[in-house]
C-alpha positions in Angstrom: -93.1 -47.4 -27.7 -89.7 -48.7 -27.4 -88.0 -49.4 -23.7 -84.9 -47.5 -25.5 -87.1 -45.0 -26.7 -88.4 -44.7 -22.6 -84.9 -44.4 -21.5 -84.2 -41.5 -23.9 -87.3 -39.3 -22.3 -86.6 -40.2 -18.6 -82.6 -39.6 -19.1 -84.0 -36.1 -20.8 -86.0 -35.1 -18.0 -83.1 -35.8 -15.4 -80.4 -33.8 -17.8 -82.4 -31.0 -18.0 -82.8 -31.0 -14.0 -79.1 -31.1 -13.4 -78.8 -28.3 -16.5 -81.3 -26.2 -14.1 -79.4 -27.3 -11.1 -75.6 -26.0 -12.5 -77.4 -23.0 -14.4 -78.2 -21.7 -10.9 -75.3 -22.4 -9.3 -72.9 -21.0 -11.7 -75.5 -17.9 -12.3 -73.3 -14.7 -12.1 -76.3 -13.0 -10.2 -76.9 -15.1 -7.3 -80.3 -13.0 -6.1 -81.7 -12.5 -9.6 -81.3 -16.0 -12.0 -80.0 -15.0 -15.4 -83.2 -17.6 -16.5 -81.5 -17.3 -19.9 -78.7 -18.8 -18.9 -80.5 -21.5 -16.9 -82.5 -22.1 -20.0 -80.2 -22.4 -22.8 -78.0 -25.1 -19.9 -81.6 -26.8 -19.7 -81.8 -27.2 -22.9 -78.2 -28.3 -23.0 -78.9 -31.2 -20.5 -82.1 -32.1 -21.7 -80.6 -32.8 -25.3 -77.7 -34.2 -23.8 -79.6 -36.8 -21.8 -81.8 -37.8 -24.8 -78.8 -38.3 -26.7 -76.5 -40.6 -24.5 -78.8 -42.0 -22.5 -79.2 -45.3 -23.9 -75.3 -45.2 -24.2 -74.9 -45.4 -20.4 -77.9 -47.4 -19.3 -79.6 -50.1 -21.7 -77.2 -50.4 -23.7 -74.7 -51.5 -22.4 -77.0 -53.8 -20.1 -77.6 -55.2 -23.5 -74.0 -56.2 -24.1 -73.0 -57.7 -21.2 -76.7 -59.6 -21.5 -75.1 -61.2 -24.8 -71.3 -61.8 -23.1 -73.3 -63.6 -20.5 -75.8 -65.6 -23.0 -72.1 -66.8 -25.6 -70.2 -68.0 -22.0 -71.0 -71.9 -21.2 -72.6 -72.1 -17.6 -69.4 -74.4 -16.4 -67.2 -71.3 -17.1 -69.1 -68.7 -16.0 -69.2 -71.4 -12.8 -65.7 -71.8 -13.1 -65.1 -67.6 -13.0 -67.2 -66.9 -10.1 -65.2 -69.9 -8.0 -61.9 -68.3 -9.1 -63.4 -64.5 -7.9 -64.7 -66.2 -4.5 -61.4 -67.6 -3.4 -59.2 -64.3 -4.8 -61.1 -62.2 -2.9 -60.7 -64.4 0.2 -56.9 -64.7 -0.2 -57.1 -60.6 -0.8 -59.0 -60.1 2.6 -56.0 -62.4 4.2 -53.4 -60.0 2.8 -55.4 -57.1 4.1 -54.4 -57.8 7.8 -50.5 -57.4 7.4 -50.6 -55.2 4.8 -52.8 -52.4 6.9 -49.1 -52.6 8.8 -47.5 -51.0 6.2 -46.9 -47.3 6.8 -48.3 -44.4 4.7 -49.5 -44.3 2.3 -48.7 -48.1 1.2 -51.5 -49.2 3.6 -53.9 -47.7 2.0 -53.7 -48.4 -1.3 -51.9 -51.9 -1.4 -55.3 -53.6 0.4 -57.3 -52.5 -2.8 -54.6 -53.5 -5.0 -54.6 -57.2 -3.7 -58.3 -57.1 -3.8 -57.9 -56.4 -7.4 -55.2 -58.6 -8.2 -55.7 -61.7 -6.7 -60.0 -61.3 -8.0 -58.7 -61.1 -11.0 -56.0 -63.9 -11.1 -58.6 -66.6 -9.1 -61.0 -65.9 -11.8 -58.1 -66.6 -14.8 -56.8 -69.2 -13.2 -60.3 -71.3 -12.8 -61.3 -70.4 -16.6 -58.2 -71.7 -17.8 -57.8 -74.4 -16.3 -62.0 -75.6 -15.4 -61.7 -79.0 -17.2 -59.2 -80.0 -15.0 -60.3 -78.5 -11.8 -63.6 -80.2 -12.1 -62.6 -83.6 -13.3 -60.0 -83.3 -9.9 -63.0 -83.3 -8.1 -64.8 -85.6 -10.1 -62.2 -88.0 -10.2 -62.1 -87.9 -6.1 -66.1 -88.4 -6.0 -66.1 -90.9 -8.3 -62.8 -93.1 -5.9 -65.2 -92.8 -3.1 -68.5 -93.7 -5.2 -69.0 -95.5 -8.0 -66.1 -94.9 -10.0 -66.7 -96.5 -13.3 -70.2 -94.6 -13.7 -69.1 -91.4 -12.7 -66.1 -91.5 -15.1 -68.9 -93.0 -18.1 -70.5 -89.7 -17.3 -67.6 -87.0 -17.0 -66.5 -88.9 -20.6 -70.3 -87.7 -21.6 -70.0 -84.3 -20.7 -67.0 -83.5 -21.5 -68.1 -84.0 -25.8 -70.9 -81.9 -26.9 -72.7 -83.2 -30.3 -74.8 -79.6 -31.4 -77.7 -81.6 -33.4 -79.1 -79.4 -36.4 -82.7 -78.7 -37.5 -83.1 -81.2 -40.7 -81.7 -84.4 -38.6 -84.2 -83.8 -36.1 -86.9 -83.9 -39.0 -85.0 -86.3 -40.7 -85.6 -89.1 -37.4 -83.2 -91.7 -37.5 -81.0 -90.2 -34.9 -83.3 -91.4 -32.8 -82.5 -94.8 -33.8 -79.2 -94.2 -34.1 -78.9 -92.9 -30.5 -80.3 -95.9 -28.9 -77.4 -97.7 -30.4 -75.5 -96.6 -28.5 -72.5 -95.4 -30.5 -72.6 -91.9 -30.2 -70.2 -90.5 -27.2 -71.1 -87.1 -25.9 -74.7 -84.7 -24.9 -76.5 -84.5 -28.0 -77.1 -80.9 -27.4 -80.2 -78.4 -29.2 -79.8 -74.9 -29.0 -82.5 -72.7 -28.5 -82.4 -70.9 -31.9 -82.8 -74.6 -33.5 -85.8 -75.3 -31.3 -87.6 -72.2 -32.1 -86.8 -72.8 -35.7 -88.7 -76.3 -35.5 -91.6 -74.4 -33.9 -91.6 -71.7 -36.7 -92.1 -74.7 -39.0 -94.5 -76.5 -37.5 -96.8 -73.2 -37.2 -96.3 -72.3 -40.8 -99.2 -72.0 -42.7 -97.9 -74.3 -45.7 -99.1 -78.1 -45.1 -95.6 -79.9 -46.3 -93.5 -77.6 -43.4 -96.2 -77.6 -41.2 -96.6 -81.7 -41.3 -92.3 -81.5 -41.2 -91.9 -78.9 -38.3 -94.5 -81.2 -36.1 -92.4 -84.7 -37.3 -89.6 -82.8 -35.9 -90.8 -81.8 -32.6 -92.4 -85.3 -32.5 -89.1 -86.9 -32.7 -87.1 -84.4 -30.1 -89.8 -85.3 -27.6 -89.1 -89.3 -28.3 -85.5 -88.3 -28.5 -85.7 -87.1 -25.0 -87.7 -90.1 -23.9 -85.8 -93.4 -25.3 -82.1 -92.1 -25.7 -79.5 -93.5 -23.3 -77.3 -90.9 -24.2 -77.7 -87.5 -22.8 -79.7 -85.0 -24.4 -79.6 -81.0 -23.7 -80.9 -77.8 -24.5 -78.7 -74.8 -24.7 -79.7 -71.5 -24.5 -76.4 -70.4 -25.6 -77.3 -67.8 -28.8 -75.0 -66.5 -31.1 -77.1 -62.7 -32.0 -73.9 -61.3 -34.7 -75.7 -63.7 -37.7 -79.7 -64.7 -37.8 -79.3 -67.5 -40.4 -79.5 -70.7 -37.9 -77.2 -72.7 -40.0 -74.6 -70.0 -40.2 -75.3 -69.2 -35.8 -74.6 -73.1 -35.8 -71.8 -73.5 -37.5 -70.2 -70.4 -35.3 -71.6 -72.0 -31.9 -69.8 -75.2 -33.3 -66.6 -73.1 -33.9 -66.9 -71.5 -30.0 -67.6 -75.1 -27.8 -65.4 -77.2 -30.4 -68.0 -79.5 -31.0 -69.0 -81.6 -33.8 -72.2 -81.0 -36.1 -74.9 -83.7 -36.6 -76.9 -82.8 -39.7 -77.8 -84.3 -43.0 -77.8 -81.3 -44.9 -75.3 -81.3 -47.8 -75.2 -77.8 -48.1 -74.5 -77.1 -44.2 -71.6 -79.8 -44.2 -69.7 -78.5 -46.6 -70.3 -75.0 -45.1 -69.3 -76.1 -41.9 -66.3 -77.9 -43.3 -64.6 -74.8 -44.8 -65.0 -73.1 -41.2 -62.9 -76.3 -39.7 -65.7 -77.5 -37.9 -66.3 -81.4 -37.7 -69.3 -82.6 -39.6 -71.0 -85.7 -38.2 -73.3 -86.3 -41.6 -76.4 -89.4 -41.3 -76.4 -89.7 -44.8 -72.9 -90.6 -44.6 -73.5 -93.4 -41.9 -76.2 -95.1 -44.0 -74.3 -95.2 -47.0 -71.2 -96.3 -45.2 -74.0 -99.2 -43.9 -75.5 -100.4 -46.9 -74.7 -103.9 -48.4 -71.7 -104.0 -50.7 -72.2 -105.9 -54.0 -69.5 -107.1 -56.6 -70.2 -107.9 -59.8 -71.7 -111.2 -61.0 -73.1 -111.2 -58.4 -77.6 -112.2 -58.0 -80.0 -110.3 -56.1 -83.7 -110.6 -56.6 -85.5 -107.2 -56.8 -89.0 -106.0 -57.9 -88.7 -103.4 -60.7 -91.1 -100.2 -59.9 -90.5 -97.8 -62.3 -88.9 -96.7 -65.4 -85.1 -95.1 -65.8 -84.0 -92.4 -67.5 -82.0 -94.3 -70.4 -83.8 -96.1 -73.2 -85.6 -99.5 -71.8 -84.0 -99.1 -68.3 -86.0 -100.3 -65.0 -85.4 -99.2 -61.5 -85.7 -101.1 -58.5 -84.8 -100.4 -55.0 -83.5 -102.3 -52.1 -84.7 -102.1 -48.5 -82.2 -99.6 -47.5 -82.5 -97.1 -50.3 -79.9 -98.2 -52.4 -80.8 -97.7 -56.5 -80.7 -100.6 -58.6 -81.0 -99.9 -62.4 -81.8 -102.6 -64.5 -80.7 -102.3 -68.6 -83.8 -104.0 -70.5 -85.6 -104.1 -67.5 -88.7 -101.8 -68.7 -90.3 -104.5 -70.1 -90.4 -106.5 -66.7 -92.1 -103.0 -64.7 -94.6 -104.6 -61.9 -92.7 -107.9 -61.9 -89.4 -109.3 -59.5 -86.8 -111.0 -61.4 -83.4 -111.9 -60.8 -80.9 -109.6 -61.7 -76.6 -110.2 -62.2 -74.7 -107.3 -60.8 -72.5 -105.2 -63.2 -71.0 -102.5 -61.6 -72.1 -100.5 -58.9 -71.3 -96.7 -58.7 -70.8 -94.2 -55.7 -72.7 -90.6 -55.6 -73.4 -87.9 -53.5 -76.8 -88.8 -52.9 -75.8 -92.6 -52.4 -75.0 -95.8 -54.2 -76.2 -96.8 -57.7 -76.0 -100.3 -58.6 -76.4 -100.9 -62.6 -77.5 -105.1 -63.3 -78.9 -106.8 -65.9 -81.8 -109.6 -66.1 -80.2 -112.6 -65.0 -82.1 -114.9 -67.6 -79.4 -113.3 -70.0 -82.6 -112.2 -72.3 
């Protein structure tokens, strides 16, 4: 039994008691009920009340539940600091204004309560980042400036981190590098995603949801960059890439994924992609031709008598007549080197010129 469905019989019950109530004041015979009329007014009520009920009670608790969850906490601190001092500068006002003759003194009180509520709570949304680096900025003259200011820097970026490069691990590495600037930052929905995989009842995702969670909780542990989790949902869309990619879009933040499909996604939408597969091509040693490199050849390629090799960062090196040599390191002469979308591909040939 649903709460809603709760709320429907308990809103019926109470309509039908204020249909009984009206039926017997509005009765035409005030000594002898017209129960007919009462009835068909119970009925009324009680249909009434199953009807809107959830309209006027859970309902729209529910809304303002998901307003509340999409709003950052440092707004929402922001809003209520703004209402605070509005209503203080309205309950100034009040004093003079109850001076006022009638009926001015009446209603002008409640429309400065209004007012000035309302504009202290604009006026601290739209303008929070600088109202709290004001105050950070005076903190940080009378403390430690420099690692204050490190810290506002932090902040004031938020990195949203996606499901596969948490799998994926090397943003752990990466992170104790050092050169990422901002809260590396999990929402919920990507956390419970991890969990769904690690409690799937397939081995490969099982093994790959627990890597994941493995390498959040070392995350957590041996970054020295700050790392957060949001509970800021997005409940329009349930696909997490696509409630990503629109969290992304509300905060302004950048995307750290490897997934190809989810970068170019995201890239259509105008959101920043911060891609690791990217960063380790970008990384990987850059060859010219002629030149030597000595590599062990480990398998066969797809062209007649080609061997493949690889180097120690990934990178593909395929050897023309180099099937023959399978097992074996020789010494290969660069040829030309090519640039894909899953990486680099470096084409060589034996270097004994055979």
């Amino acid at each position: 039994m649903s709460i809603e469905f709760i709320f429907r019989l308990i809103g019926m019950v109470v309509f039908a008691f204020l249909g009984a109530q009206i039926g017997i004041l509005l009765s035409p015979q005030p000594l002898d009920h017209d129960f007919r009329f009462i009835l068909v007014l119970i009925l009324a009520g009680a249909a009434l009340g199953l009807l809107i009920t959830p309209w006027i009670t859970i309902r729209p608790y529910r809304w303002f539940r998901r307003q509340m969850r999409r709003v950052p906490a440092q707004q929402l601190l922001a809003a209520t600091i703004g209402l605070i001092i509005g209503l203080i500068i309205a309950a100034l006002t009040a004093f003079p204004l109850s001076f006022l003759p009638e009926p001015l003194k009446n209603i002008l009180p409640f429309v400065a309560l209004i007012v000035f509520g309302y504009t202290g709570a604009w006026v601290m949304v739209m303008r929070e980042r600088d109202i709290f680096n004001l105050f950070g900025g005076r903190f940080a003259r009378d403390g430690n400036r420099a690692k204050t200011t490190a810290a506002e820097g932090n902040s004031e970026r938020t990195i949203l981190l996606d499901t596969s490069v948490i799998i994926d691990g090397r943003i752990a590495d990466i992170s104790r590098t050092g050169f990422l600037d901002g809260v590396l930052t999990i929402p919920r929905f990507v956390l419970n995603e991890l969990q769904h995989i690690a409690d799937s009842s397939d081995a490969l995702r099982r093994n790959r949801g627990r890597r994941g969670l493995d390498m959040l909780n070392k995350l957590q542990k041996d970054s020295i960059v700050p790392i957060k989790i949001t509970d800021v949902d997005v409940e329009e869309v349930r696909e997490v890439d696509d409630k990503l990619v629109r969290l992304a879009k509300q905060l302004r933040a950048p995307v750290l994924t490897n997934d190809f499909n989810l970068n170019k996604v995201a890239e259509i939408q105008g959101v920043r992609v911060l891609n690791v597969n990217e960063l380790a091509n970008a990384l990987r040693a850059i060859v010219l031709p002629g030149e030597n490199m000595h590599v062990k050849l480990v398998q066969e390629g797809k062209e007649l008598g080609q061997g493949v090799a690889y180097l120690d960062d990934g990178t593909m090196v395929v050897v023309e007549n180099g099937k023959k040599y399978l097992g074996n390191s020789i010494d290969v002469t660069v040829t030309r080197m090519l640039q894909t979308n899953q990486g680099r591909m470096i084409f060589a040939t034996p270097a004994n010129g055979k």
